[in-house]
C-alpha positions in Angstrom: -113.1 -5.5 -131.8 -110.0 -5.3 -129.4 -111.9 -8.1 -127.6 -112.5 -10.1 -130.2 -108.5 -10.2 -131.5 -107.6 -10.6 -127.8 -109.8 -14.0 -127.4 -108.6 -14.9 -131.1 -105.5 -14.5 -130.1 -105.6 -16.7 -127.3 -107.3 -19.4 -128.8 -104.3 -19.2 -131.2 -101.2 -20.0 -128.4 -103.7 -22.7 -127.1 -103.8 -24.7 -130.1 -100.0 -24.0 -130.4 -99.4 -25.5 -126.7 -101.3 -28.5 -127.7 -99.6 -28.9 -131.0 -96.3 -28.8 -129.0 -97.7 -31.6 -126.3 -98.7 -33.6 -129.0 -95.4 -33.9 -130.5 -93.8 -34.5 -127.4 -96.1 -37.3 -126.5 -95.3 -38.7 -130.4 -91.8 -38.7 -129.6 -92.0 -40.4 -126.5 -92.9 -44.2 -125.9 -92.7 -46.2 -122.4 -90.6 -49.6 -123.1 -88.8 -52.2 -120.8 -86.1 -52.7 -119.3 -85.5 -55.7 -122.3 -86.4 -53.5 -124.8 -83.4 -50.8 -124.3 -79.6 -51.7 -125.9 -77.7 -53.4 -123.6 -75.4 -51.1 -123.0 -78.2 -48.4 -121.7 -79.5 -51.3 -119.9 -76.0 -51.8 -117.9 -76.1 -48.0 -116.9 -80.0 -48.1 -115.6 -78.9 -51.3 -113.3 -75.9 -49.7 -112.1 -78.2 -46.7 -111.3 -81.0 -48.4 -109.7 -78.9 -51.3 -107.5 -80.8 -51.6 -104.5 -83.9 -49.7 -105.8 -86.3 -50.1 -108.2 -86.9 -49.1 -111.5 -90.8 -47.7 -111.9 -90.8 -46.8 -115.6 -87.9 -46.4 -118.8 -89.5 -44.3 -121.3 -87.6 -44.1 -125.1 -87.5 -40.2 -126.6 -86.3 -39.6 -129.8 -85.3 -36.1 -130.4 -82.9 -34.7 -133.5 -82.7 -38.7 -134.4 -81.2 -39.1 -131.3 -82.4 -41.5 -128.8 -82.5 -41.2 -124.6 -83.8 -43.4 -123.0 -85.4 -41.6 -119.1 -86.0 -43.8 -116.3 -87.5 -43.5 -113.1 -85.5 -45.3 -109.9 -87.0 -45.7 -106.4 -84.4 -45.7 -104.4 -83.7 -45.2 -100.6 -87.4 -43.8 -100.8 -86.7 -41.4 -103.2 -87.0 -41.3 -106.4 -84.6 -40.6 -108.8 -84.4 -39.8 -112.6 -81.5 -40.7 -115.1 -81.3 -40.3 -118.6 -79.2 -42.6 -120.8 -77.8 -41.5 -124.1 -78.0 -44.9 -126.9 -74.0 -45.5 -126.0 -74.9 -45.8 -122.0 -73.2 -42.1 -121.6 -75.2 -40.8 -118.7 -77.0 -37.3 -119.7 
């Protein structure tokens, strides 16, 4: 019996953990550099002069929007997020 609840239990935070994933991976969208405001646009250039940009993905969150993105620069690779109004987070 004490078995039994144990595996129960665990089958329980499993399907939790994937319910969480899954809303992350709702949430979250690869995009362009076109496709982000201009502004956020500006701030991911400024970021990645001399480097290059390897993905921007969108992630809305509390209806607010960030935008992350991925820089190779100087052979390393660095990440930024970028707040809708360019602010750097």
């Amino acid at each position: 019996m004490i078995v039994l609840l144990g595996v129960m239990l665990l089958l329980g935070f499993s399907a939790l953990a994937f319910s969480k994933a899954g809303d992350k991976a709702k949430n979250e969208k690869q995009v362009t550099l076109d496709q982000c405001p201009p502004a956020v646009q500006d701030t991911i250039k400024a970021w990645a002069s001399g480097g290059v940009i390897k993905e921007i993905e969108r992630e809305t969150k509390n209806a607010k929007t960030i935008y992350e993105a991925e820089i190779l620069k100087d052979g390393k690779t660095i990440k930024i997020k970028v707040a809708e109004d360019s602010t750097l987070i």
